[in-house]
N, C-alpha and C positions, 0 to 999 in steps of 0.2 A: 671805384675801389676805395676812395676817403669813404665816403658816405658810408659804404657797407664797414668801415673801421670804426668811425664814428657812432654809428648808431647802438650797439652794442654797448659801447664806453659810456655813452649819452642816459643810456636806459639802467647803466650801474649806478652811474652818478645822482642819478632820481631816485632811485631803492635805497640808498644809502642815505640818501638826506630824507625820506620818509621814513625809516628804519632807526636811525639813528641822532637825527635833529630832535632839537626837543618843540614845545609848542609853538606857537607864535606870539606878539606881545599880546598882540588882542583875545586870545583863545584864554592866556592868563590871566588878563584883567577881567573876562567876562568868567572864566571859574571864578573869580575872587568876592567877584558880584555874588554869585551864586552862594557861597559858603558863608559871605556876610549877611545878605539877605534876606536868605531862607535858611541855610544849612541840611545837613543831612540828617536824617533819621534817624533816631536812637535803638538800637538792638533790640530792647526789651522795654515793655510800658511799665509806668508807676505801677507796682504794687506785685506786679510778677515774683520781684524776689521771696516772696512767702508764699507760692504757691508751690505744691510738692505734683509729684508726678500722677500720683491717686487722686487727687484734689482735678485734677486737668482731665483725667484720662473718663472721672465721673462727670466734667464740666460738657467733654465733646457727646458722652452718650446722650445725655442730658438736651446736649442741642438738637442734635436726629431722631427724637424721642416724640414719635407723635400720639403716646400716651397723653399729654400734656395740653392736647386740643380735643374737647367735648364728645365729637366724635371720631377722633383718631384718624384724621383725615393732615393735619399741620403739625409739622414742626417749628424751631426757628429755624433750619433749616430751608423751607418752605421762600418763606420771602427773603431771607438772606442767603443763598443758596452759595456753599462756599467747596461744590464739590468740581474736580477738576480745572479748566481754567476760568470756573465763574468768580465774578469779583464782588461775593458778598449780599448782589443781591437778585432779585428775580425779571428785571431790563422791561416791566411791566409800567403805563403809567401809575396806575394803582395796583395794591394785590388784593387778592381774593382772601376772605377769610373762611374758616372753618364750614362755613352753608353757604359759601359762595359771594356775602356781600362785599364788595371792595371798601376799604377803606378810603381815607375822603387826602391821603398824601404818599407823595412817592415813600418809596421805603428806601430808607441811607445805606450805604452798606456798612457792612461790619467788621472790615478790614480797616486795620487801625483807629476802632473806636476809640479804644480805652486810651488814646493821645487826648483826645477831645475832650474840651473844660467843661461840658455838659453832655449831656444826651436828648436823640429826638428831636426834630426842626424846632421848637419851643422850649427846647431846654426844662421839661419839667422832671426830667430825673437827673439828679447829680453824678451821679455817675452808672457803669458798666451793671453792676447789682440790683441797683432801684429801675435800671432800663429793662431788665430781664424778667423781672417781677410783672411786668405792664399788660405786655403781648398777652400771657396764658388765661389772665383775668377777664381781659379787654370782648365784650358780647361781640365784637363784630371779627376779631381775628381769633383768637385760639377757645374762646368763649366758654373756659372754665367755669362753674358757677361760684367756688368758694375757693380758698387754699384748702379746707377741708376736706375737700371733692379730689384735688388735687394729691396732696398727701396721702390720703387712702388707697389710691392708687399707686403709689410709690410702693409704699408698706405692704400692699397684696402680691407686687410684683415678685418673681422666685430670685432676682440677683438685687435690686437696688438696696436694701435692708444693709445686707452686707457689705457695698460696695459705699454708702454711704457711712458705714461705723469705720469703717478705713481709710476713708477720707478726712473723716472731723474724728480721729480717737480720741480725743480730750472732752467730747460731746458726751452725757449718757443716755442724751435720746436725739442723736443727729439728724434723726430724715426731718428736718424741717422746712417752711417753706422760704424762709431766709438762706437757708445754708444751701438749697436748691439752688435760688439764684446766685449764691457766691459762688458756687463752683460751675456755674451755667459762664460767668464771667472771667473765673483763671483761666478755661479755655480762650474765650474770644480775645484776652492776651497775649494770645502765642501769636495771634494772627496778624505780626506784622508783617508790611510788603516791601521793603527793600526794592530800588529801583537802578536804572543805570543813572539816572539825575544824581542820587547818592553816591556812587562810583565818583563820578565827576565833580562832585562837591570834594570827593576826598582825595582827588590829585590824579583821576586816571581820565587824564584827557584825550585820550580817545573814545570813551564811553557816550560823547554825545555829537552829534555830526555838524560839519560846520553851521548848514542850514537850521539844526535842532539850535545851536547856538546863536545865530539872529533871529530866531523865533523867542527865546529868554528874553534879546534885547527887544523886543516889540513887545513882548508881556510889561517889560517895566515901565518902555518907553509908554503906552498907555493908560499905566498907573492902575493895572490889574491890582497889585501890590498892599494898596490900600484896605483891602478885603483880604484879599487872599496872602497873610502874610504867614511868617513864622516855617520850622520843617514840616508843617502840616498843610500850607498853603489855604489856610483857611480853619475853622476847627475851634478857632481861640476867642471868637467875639462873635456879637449881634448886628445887623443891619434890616435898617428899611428895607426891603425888596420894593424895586420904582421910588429910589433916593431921588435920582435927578428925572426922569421921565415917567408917569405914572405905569406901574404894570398891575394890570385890571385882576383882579385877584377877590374873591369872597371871603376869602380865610384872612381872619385876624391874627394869628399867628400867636406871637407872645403875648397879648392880649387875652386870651383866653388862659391864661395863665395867671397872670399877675392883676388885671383889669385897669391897668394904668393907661391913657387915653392914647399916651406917646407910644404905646409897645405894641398898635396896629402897623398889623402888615410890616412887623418885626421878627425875623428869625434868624437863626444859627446861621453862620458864613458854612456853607460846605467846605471840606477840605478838595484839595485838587489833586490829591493822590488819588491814581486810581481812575480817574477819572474818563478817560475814553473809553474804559469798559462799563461804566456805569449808566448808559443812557437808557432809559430817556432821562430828562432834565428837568433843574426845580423843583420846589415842593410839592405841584400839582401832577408833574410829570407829564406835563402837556408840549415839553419842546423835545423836537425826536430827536434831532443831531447833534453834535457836538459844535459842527462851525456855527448852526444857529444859535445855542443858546451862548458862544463868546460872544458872536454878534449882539444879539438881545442883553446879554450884559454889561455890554460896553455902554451903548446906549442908554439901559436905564436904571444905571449904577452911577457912569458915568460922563452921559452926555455926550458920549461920541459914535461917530459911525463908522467902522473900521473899515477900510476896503476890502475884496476877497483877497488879496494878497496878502495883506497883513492876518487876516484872519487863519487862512493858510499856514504863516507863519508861527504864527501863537498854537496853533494846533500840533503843529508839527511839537514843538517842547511840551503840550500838554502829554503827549505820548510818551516821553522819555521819563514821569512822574509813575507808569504803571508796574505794574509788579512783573521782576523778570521772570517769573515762573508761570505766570498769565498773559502779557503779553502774545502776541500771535510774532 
């Protein structure tokens, strides 16, 4: 008769203090981590606030627009593929271009670019505009022959003419191949991901589970950090790829860019938004998994060999970085 009293009373007293406790100290000081370390995602990217809704609405056709590849086969769309829960890009090591060649590196996604202090593993576009510009041109992805080639096609089409004067009214000859990619770019602004990491950066601690929360502490305790920093977890700086362990690589990376002898087998830190949906991994796209390539990075970023539990662990928080609307 207690027992069947107690138990009842026992299982209120639990609901109540889950319900109504607040966190624990640890749960606080490891949000606190989290908000000073990285912090949360900002709503909208530089430069959004000047973009009008005509300006976007011409940027997304623009993206889906496989006028724009030689033989109307590619969009950007194509290797960023950002329709229902895909994240940005095409989960390919390489992609295919316009007649089938694959390109010689993975394709980044394009979910939350326009954070990023450059564009493209090499950084050789400054930003979202001069990245858009690249692809249509480029003989082996969308293999336009000229902007000329390009634009004519705009101009013959029966809606872009006008959809372009309504976009740039201050222009008197708007279809151009600049104002193409600016408004190729106010679109891929909108696309930022907002995650439950974000939730819990901003005080709703329940948004990441305790386990997702020793998985943070194993990212820092690691010294992931050192690369992957900032609300971008990456995004903001250069590194060697095989800093401390060589990783066998042919591509010179930044090097083919700048020709300075230091800027081999130098590239873009990837951001880690996003990230479990984007595999495969690396520039070359030769790591399939996600616990491989933390593993491979720990390693030869950083000189260590993480165990599967830890790896485990670190994964587990890499998940809580993805977009609540893609996530599975």
């Amino acid at each position: 008769m207690l027992k069947q009293i107690l138990t009842p009373f026992l299982m209120t007293a639990l609901l109540f203090s889950l319900v109504f406790c607040g966190p624990s100290e640890e749960t606080k000081e490891i949000q606190g981590k989290a908000k000073q370390i990285i912090g949360a995602l900002p709503e909208k990217m530089p430069g959004s606030e000047n973009d009008s809704e005509k300006l976007i609405s011409l940027g997304k056709k623009l993206y889906f627009e496989k006028k724009l590849s030689m033989n109307e086969s590619q969009s950007c769309n194509s290797c960023h593929n950002i329709e229902g829960k895909s994240a940005g890009v095409d989960n390919l090591p390489t992609s295919p271009g316009a007649f089938g060649k694959n390109g010689d590196r993975n394709s980044p996604t394009v979910l939350n670019a326009g954070f990023h202090f450059v564009q493209f593993w090499d950084g050789r576009a400054a930003d979202l505009k001069a990245q858009a510009k690249g692809p249509i041109l480029n003989p082996v992805e969308m293999a336009m022959p000229s902007e000329k080639e390009v634009l004519k096609r705009i101009n013959e089409d029966a809606e872009y003419p006008k959809l372009f004067a309504e976009a740039f009214p201050n222009d008197k000859a708007p279809v151009t191949y600049d104002n193409l990619a600016g408004a190729i770019a106010a679109f891929e602004r909108t696309l930022v991901t907002p995650s439950r990491f974000d939730d819990f950066v901003k005080g709703d601690f329940k948004a990441m589970s305790k386990a997702e929360q020793e998985g943070f502490k194993s990212f820092l305790a690691a010294g992931c950090t050192s690369c992957h920093s900032g609300n971008l977890l990456g995004g903001n700086s250069y590194r060697k790829v095989g800093l401390v362990n060589e990783y066998k690589t042919e591509d010179l990376g930044r090097f083919n860019v700048t020709k300075k002898p230091e800027d081999k087998f130098v590239f873009k830190v990837p951001s880690l938004r996003n990230i479990t949906l984007t595999g495969p991994y690396f520039h070359d796209g030769k790591i399939a998994t996600i616990e491989e390539a933390v593993q491979k990075m720990a390693y030869h970023q950083l000189g260590i060999n993480l165990s599967e539990e830890e790896t485990k662990k670190i994964v587990l928080f890499l998940g809580t970085l993805a977009d609540k609307n893609r996530a599975n």
